[in-house]
N, C-alpha and C positions, 0 to 999 in steps of 0.2 A: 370651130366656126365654119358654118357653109359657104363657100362661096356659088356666084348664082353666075349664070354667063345668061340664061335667058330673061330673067324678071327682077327686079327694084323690091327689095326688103327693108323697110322701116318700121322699126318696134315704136308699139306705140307705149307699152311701161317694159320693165325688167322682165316680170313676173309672167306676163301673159301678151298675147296681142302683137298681131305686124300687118300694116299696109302693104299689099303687093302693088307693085304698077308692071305695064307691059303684057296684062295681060284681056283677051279680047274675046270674049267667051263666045260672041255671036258670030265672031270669023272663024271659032275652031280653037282647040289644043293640042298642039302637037304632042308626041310620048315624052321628049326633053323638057317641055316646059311642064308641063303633067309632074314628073318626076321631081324638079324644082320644087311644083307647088307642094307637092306633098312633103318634102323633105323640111319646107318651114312650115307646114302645121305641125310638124312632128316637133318644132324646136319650139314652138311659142302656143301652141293649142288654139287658138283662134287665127285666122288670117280674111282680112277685107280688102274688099275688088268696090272700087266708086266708078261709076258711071258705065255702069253693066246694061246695055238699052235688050233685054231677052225676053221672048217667049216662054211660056211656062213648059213650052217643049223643049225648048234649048237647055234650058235650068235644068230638067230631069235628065238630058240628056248628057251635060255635062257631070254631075254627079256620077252617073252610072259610067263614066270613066276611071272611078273610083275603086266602086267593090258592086254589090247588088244589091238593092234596092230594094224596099219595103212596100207592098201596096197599100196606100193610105186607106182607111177605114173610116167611112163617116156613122163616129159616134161623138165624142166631145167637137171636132171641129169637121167643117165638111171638107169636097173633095172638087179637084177642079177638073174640070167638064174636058173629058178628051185628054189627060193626065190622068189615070188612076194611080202615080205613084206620089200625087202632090196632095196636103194638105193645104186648104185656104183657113189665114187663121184671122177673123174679122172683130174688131172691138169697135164698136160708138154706143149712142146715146142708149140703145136698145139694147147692148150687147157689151157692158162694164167689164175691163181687164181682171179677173178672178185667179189670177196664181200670182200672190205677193211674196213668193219663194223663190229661194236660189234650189236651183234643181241642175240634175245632169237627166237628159231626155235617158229613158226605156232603162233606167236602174233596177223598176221593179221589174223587168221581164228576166228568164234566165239566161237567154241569150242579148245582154244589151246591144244598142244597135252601135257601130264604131262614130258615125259623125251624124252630119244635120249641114244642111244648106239652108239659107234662111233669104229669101229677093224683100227689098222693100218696093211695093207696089204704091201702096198711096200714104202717107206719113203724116200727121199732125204740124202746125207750122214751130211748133216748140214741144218740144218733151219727146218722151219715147222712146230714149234711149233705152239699150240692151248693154249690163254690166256683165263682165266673164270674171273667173274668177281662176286663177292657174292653183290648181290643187296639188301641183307639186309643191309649188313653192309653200303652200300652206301646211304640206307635209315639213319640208325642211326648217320651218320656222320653228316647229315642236321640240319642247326638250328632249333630250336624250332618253328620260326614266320613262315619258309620255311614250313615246317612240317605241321603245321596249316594251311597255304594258300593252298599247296597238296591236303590237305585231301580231300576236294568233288571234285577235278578235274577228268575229264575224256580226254582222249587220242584218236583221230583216229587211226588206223592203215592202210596201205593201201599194199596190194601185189603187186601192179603198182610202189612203192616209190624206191622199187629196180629192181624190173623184166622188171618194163618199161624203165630202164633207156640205156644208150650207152651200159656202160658195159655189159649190156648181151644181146647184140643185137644177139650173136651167139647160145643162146640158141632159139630167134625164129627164126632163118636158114634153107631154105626151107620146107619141110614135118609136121616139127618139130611146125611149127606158129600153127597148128590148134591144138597140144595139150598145148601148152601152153596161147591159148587161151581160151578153155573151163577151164585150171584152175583160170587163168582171170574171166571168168565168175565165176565160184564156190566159190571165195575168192572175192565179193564184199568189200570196205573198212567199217570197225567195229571199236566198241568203245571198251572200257576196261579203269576201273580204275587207274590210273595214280600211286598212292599208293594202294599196291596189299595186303591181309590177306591169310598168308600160311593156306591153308584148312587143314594141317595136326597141322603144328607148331605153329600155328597162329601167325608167325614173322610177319612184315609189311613188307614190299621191296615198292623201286622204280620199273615201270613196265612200259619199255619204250626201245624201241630197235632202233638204228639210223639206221638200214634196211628200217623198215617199219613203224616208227613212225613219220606222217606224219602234225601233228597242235594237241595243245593244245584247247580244246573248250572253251567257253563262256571268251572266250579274244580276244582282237587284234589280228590280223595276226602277227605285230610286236610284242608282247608280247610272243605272243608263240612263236615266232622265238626264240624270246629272251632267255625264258623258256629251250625250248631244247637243242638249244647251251650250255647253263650254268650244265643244268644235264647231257648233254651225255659226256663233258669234266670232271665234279666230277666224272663218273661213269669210264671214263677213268683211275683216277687216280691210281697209283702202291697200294695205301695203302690197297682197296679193292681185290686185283686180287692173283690168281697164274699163274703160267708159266708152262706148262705139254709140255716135251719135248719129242715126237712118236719115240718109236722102234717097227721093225718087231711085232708084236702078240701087241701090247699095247692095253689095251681097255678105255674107259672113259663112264662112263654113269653119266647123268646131268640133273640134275630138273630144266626142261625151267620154273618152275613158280619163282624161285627166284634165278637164273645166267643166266644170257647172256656171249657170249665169241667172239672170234677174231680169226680167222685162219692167222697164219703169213704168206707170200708169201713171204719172202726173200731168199725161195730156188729155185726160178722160173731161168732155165726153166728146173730146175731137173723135173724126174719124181713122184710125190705122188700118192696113190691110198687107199682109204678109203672104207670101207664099214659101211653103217649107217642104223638103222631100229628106226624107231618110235615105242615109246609107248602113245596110246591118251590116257590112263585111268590107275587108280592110286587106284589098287585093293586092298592092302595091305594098305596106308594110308588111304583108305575110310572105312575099316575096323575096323581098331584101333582109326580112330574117331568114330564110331559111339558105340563099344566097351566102350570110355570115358565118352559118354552124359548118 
């Protein structure tokens, strides 16, 4: 168990998810409190900050205290004006929430990114919740012979499993097809381990996103079918997850290596408006492992 001398940790289930308090992102973070934060995302995979009043500068600026930072690319969502490291991600009447999947962000890239900041900017007056889901735990719940048959499996992923499909046929809508085809090109489908080894925790997790997780290899088609089916419904289940319900300023930041999560759309056709920046590198847990050896 961590103890915290600068910040207030409150799990919000077992499985996944803790409210920090104390902490003040527009006054600054100091490297102790920094080092707190990171040490309870590493224990619970998601971690939430209420009443974050920030800049889309501050928000990128805080992440990239982090590790380093990905330039957002406007093909599926755009980009905010004066942040090139921030996606804006906008849903209403005109603009319907289209990923009804639990995903873990950039699985299908080969280098996945470590985390995700996510600001709630403008929020619907009901719904809209973001479900996480701790992949560890959904590993640990697996029987034993499951566990063992996992272990040397390896996963496709594919950026085509969701970007090609109906559902987003609005994101390649005139002008728009030639950047979301060069990230088509840039995100060929890749492998990844099926059972994942946290490089910091060395928990195991399930490592598999119904976005983009596209065949099981060295099986039947029908068997991977089979395969996937049966884990993304375990991984579904309530006993792994929390429920994080968005006000103005909320923040969430989430270790895509061991939670995937759900964006609800039951507030559709209110208006939501997110801003999100990537972190692909995981400077403080690569750190403190190499610190360990």
């Amino acid at each position: 168990m961590t103890h915290y001398e600068r910040i207030s940790v409150n799990l919000v289930t077992p499985a996944v998810g803790a409210e920090l308090g104390g902490v003040n992102i527009a006054a600054g973070v100091d490297d102790d409190t920094l080092r707190e934060i990171h040490a309870a995302l590493m224990a619970h995979g998601v971690v939430f900050f209420r009443d974050q009043d920030i800049t889309p500068a501050q928000q990128r600026d805080f992440a990239a205290k982090f590790g380093r930072l990905r330039l957002a690319k406007h093909s599926a969502f755009l980009v905010e004006e004066g942040v090139p490291e921030m996606h804006v991600l906008i849903n209403d009447h005109e603009r319907p929430p289209n990923v009804n999947h639990y995903h873990s962000d950039g699985i299908f890239r080969a280098e996945p990114e470590f985390a995700s900041i996510l600001r709630a900017v403008e929020v619907p007056e009901t719904g809209g919740d973001t479900i996480f889901v701790g992949l560890g735990a959904a590993y640990d719940a697996l029987s034993d012979d499951m566990k063992a048959y996992l272990e040397d499996k390896y996963a496709m992923h594919d950026f085509m499993k969701l970007h090609g499909s109906p559902k987003k046929f609005r994101s390649w809508d005139g002008d728009n097809w030639k950047r979301m085809e060069a990230s088509r090109a840039a995100n060929p489908p890749i492998t990844h381990p099926v059972i994942k080894v946290h490089p910091v925790t060395k928990r195991k997790s399930l490592y598999i996103s119904e976005s983009f997780t596209a065949s099981i290899l060295g099986v039947s088609e029908d068997e991977s079918r089979g395969l996937l089916n049966m884990l993304n419904r375990h991984c579904a289940r309530p006993d792994f997850q929390c429920r994080f319900h968005w006000r103005p300023n909320s923040v969430a930041l989430w270790d895509n290596r061991s939670t995937s999560h759900y964006a609800c759309a039951d507030y559709w056709p209110e208006r939501r408006l997110m801003n999100r920046v990537t972190i692909e590198t995981d400077e403080l847990g690569t750190a403190a492992a190499e610190a360990a050896e």
